[in-house]
N, C-alpha and C positions, 0 to 999 in steps of 0.2 A: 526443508527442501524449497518451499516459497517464499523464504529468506532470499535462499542462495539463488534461485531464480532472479527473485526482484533484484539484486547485485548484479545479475548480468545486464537485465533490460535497461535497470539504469545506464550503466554506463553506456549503452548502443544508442541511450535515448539523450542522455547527456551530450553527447560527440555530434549528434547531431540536431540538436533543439538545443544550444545553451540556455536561451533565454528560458525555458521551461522552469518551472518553479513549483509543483503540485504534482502531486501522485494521488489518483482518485482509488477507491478499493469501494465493493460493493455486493450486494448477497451475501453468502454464506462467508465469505471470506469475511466479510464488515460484521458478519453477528459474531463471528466467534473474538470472543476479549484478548485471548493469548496472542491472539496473530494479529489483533491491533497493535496492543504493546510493539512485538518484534517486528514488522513492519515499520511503526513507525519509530523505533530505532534505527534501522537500515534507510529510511527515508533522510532522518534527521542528520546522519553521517555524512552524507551529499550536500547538505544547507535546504534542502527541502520540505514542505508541506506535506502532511497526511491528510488528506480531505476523506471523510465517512460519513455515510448517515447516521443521524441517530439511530442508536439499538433496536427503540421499538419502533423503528425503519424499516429494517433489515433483516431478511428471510432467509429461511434455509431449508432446500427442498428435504433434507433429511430429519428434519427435527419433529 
């Protein structure tokens, strides 16, 4: 679902930011590894940057 999310935003943010280059992800989203990976596939598919903090950065009110 935050794949297909981040496919939409992109393109609304593409169309209107070309020069944009970077996709930031942060908290929980940036600590879990899976949604690194596929994010920054879907990032990568546009010619884009995944920027993340490091792991032991990155919190997760549920853990």
């Amino acid at each position: 679902m935050l794949a297909d999310r981040l496919k939409n935003a992109l393109t609304a943010f593409c169309s209107a930011h070309p020069e944009g280059r970077h996709v930031v992800i942060a908290g929980g989203v940036a600590a879990n590894k899976a949604l690194r990976v596929r994010l920054q596939s879907v990032v990568a598919e546009r010619g884009l940057t995944l920027v993340a903090p490091p792991l032991k950065l990155c919190t997760d009110n549920a853990q």
